[in-house]
N, C-alpha and C positions, 0 to 999 in steps of 0.2 A: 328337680334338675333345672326347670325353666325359672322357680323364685331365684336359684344360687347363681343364675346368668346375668338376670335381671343386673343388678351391680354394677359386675363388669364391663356389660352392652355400653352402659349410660358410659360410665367412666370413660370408654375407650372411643365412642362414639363424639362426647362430648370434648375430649382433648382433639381429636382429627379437627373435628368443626373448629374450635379457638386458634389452633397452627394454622389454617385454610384460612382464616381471616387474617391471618398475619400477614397473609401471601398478598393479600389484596392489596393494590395500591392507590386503589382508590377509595373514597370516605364509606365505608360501610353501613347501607341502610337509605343511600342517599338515590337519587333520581340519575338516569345515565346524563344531562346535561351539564347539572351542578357535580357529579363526579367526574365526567372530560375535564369539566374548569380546570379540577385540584391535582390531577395529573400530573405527574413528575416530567413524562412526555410530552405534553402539552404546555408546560412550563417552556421548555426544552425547544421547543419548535416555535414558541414564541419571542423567544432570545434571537434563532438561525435568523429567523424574518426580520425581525429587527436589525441586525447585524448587517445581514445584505444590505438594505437600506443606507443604512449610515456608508458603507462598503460602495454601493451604486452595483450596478448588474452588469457592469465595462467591464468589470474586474474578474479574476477564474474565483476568486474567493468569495465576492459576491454572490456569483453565478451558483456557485456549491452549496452556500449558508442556505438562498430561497430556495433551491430545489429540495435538500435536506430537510430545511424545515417542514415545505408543503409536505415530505414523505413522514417526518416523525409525528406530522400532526392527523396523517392517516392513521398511521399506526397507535396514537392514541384514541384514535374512534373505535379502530378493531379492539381493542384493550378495554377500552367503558362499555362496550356490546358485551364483550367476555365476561366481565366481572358479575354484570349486571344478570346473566346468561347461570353462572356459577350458585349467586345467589340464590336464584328461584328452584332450578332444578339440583342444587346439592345440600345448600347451607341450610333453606326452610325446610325440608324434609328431617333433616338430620337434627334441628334446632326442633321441629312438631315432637321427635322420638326422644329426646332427651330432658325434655322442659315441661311436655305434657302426658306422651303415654308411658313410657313409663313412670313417674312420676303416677299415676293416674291409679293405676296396677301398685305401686306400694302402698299409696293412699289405701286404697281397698284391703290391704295383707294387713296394715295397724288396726283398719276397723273394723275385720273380721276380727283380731283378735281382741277388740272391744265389746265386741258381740259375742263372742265364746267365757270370757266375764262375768258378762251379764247373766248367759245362759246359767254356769255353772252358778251365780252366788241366786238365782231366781229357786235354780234345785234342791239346791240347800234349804234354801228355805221352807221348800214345800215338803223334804224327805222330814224336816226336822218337826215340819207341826205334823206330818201324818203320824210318827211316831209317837208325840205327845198325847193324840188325842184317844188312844188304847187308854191310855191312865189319867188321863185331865179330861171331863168330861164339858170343862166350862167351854173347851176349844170348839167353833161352833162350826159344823161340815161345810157353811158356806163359804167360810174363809180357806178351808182349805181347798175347796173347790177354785177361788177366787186364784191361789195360790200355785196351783195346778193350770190354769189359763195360760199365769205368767210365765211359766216353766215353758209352756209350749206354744207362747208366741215368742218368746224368746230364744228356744229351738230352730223355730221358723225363719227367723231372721238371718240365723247363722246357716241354715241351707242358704237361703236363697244368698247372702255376701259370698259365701266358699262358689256355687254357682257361676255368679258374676265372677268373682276372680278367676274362677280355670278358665270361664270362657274367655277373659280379657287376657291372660296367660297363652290362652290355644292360640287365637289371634295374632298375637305377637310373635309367638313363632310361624305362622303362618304366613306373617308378612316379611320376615327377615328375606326373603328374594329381591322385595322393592327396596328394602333400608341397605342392601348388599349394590342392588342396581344404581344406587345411589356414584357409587364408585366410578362405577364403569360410564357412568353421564358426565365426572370432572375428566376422566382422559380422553372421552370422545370429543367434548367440548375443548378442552384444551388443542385437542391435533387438530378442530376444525380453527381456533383462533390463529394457530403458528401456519396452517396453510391458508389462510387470509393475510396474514404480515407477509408470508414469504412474497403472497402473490406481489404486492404493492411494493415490496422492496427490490423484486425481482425487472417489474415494470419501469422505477425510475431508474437500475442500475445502469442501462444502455444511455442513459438521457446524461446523468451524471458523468458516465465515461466519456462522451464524447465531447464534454463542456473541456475535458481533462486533455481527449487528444487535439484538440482542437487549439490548446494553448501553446503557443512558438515558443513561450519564455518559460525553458527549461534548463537544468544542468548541462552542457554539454561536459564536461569534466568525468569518467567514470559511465559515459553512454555510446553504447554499442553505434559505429559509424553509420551503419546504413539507415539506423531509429533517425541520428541525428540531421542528419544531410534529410531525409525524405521530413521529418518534422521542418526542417529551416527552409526548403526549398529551396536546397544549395547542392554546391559543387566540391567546393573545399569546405572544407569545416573550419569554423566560425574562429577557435583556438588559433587553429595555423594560417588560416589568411591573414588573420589581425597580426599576428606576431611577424612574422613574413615580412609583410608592409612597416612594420616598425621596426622594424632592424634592418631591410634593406635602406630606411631612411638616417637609419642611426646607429645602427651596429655593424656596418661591415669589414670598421676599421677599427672595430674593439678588438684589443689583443685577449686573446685565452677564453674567446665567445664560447658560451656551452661548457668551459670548463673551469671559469668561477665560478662560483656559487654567488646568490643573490640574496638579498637583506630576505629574513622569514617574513616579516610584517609585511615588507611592499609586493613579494612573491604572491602569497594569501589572498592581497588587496585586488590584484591584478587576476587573480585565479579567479575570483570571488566576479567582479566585473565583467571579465569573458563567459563566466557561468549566466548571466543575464543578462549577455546582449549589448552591455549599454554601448553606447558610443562617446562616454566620457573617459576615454585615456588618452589626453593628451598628457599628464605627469609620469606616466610610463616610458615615453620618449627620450630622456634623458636618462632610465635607468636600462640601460640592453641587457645586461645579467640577469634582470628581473623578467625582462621578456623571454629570453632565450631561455632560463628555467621552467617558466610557464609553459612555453612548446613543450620543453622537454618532458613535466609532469601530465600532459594533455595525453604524448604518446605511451609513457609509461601505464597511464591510468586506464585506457582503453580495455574492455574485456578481454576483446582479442586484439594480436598486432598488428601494426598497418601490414607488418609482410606473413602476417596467417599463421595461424595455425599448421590448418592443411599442408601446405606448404614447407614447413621446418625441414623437416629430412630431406628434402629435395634442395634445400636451400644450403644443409652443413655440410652434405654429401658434394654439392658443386665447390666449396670453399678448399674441400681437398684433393681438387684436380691439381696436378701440379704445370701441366702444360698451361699456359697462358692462353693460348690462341681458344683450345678447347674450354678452358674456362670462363673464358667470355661468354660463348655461344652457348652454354645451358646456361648462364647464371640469364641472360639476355630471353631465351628459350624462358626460364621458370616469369619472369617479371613479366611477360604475356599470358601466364595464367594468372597471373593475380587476378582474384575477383574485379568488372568494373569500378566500383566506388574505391577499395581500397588502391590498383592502379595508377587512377587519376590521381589519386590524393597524394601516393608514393610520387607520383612522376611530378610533380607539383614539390614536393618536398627536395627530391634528387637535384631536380632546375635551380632549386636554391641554394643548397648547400654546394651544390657546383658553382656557382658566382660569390658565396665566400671564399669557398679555398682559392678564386684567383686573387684574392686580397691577399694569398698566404705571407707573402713580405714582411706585412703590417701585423695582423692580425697573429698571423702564424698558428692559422688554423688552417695546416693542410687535411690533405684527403684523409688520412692516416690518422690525425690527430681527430678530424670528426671525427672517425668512425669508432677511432676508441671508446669518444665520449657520447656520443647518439645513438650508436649502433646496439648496445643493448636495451634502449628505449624503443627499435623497431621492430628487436626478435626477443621472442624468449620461448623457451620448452612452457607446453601446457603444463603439466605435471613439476614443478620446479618444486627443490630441495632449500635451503637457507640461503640467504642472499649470496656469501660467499660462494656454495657451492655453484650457484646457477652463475656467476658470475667466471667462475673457473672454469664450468662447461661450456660457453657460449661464449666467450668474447673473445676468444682467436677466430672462432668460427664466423662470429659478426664483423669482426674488422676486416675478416679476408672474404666477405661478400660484399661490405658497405664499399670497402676504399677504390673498389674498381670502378666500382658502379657512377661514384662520384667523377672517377678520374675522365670516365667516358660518358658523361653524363649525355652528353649532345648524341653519339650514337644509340645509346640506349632507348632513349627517348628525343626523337627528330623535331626539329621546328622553334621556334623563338615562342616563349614563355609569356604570358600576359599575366604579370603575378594578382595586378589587379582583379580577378575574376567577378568579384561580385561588383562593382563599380562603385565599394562603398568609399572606397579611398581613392580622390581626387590629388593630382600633382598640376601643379604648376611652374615651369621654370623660373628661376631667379632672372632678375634683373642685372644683375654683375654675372656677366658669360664668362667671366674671369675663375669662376668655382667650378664650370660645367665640368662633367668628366671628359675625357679625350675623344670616349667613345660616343659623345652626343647623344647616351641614351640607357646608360649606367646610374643606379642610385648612387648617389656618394653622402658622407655627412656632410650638411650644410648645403649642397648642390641646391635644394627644392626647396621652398615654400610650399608649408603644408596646409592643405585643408584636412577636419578631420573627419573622422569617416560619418557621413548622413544618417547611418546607422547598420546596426550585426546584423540586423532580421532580416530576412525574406525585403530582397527590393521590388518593389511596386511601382507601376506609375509610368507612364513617356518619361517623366520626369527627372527619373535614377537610370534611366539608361544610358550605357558608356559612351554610344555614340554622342548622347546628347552634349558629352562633356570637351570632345573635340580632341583628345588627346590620349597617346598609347603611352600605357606607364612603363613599363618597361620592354624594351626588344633584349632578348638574350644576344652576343654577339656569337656567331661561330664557332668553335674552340678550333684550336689549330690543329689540322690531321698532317701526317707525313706522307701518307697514301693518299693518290689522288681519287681512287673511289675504296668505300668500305661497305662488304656481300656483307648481309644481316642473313644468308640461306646457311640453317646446320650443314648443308652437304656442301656447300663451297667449299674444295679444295684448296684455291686462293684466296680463305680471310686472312685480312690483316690488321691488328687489333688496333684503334689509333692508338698514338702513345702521348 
């Protein structure tokens, strides 16, 4: 039983070991120094470091490449311990049982039966002269005697080889615990390797994260508002102030603002720009459609809308008050729950679109015609069906929230607007007061000299601040009430909604 295992052991033993070497990726046989060298890993990590370098460490890319690299080049260390580790306690074992004892053990089974040979052709010999020498009396006793020796040192030999072999045989089965144990040292070695990687991968990940939060220059296009604002260390987001400021300087008097469409390339171009902050759109100034698209994809793209989720039902349920008076005052009531950031941002957005539609003459972009065309850009159902459908559900419901809100914009939200907020956009009056607007403090086209914005990021510095600049960009002017006061209390009896 233990010769007809013999075989199999080796064969099955000996293919584990040859796939186990395959595994390896490092040079087999080699030294753990000269094996780190040749490392794929260590390759790897000597590119990241390099990379940085030429990159400089200013940079998040840079910053990423050294810190990566330093980790892949740990993890090459852990990986040349492992392999190195594998070798000794799996590969040599298993390479001693296939190369040498067995091997060792068959040697012995051909040369007993070399010796059982011998034995049998020594007996022949002797059975054949004993017989002879009944009838040939020239055969002479000492030769058979001699012949009789060989018989039974040649006996002797084949004990003592069968001997040696059971014993080498018993053995063999006797150590099949350690040639077994063999096994159970590559997956214990293995889980101690993967929990030494996890350890050092798990150590830079907090380092590496926060090279990542730490970096300003991010998408904001398709990024949740409160990530964006608390990354930019802003108030309005980065999209709608920029846009804001460019169309109150140049698009107030475009007719069908928000309801052309804008060239796709310069649309992109401008997306792509606001996406990183720069402060290089002045060629956006001349195209309004392409700016007023860009808000408009900023809002649309947002996870949630600037007027919530949470919110929706409270919002379509107000659109179908029919009383007017009463419809003010929840729609007024829900815009006070708006979360703070989103709020501001709304109220900031309202201020504007209230100062287009008093262009409406020109423009003829009334309250009504925004809200057509914006209003599903600032609601929509979480759960939405195909475009048309959500567009069939929601936008009576949108224009009969947006258009009020615009019409009362000044009740809604009290006080003169500084559209400037972040102070990145600098105005300066023209020198021909022949352009000014009437109202001495209205953007019009052509009215200003522009400087252009210092830049989108996080302002820093005495430097960028607004006072520094001497100058308020814009005052909203009043809108005209008929009522000489107007209650903002649900329980007032006498609201009177302006008109």
């Amino acid at each position: 039983q233990i010769e007809r295992r013999l075989d199999a052991v080796r064969s099955v033993c000996h293919l584990a070991q040859k796939r186990l070497i395959a595994c390896l990726q490092g040079q087999h046989g080699t030294d753990p120094d000269k094996r780190h060298k040749k490392l794929p890993l260590t390759a790897l990590a000597q590119n990241m470091q390099e990379g940085s370098i030429q990159l400089s460490d200013e940079t998040l890319l840079g910053k990423m490449l050294d810190t990566c690299g330093d980790a892949e080049n740990k993890l090459a260390m852990e990986l040349s311990q492992h392999e190195v580790q594998i070798e000794r306690e799996v590969l040599d074992p298993l390479c001693l049982l296939t190369e040498t004892e067995i091997p060792n053990i068959q040697k012995q089974r051909k040369q007993l039966a070399k010796l059982v040979l011998d034995w049998d052709s020594a007996r022949g010999r002797y059975n054949q002269a004993h017989k002879t020498s009944g009838t040939n009396f020239q055969v002479h006793p000492s030769k058979i005697e001699s012949l009789k020796e060989e018989m039974d040192e040649a006996g002797n030999k084949v004990e003592q080889c069968k001997d040696q072999l059971a014993a080498d045989m018993y053995s063999f089965v006797s150590k099949e615990g350690d040639y077994a144990r063999c096994f159970v040292t590559l997956l214990e070695a293995q889980a101690d390797y993967h929990r030494k990687a996890l350890a050092v991968i798990e150590k830079v990940l907090p380092e590496i994260q926060a090279h990542q939060d730490k970096w300003t220059e991010k998408p904001a296009f398709g990024t949740p508002l409160e990530e964006h604002l608390k990354r930019s260390g802003r108030e309005i987001a980065v999209p709608i102030e920029a846009c804001v400021m460019m169309l109150l300087e140049t698009g107030m008097r475009e007719e069908g603002l928000f309801r052309i469409a804008a060239g796709a390339s310069k649309l992109k171009k401008l997306k792509a720009a606001l996406d990183c902050s720069t402060s290089q759109l002045d060629e956006f100034y001349s195209d309004p459609h392409a700016v007023a698209g860009a808000l408009k994809s900023y809002l649309r793209e947002l996870p949630e809308p600037l007027m919530t989720y949470s919110l929706y039902e409270e919002w379509t349920q107000a659109a179908n008050i029919q009383d007017q008076d009463k419809k003010l005052q929840e729609l007024w009531r829900i815009c006070n729950r708006l979360p703070e950031h989103y709020r501001v941002n709304f109220r900031y957005l309202i201020k504007f679109l209230a100062k287009l539609a008093q262009n409406s003459d020109v423009n003829k972009m009334t309250p009504s015609n925004i809200a057509i065309v914006l209003g599903p850009n600032l609601l929509w159902a979480k759960n939405e069906g195909s475009l048309a459908e959500m567009a069939a559900a929601t936008s009576v419901h949108v224009v009969a929230v947006i258009e009020p809100i615009i019409q009362h914009a000044d009740w809604f939200f009290p006080g003169d607007e500084d559209f400037n907020v972040s102070g990145a956009f600098v105005a300066v009056p023209a020198v021909n007061s022949n352009h000014l607007s009437h109202t001495g403090n209205d953007y019009e086209c052509g009215t200003l000299e522009r400087k252009r914005p210092l830049s989108m990021t996080v302002m820093e510095g005495d430097l960028l601040k607004k006072e520094s600049f001497g100058v308020k960009v814009l005052e909203l002017p009043a809108a005209p009430r008929r009522c000489g006061t107007v209650s903002r209390k649900l329980t007032s009896p006498a609201f009177q909604p302006p008109l």
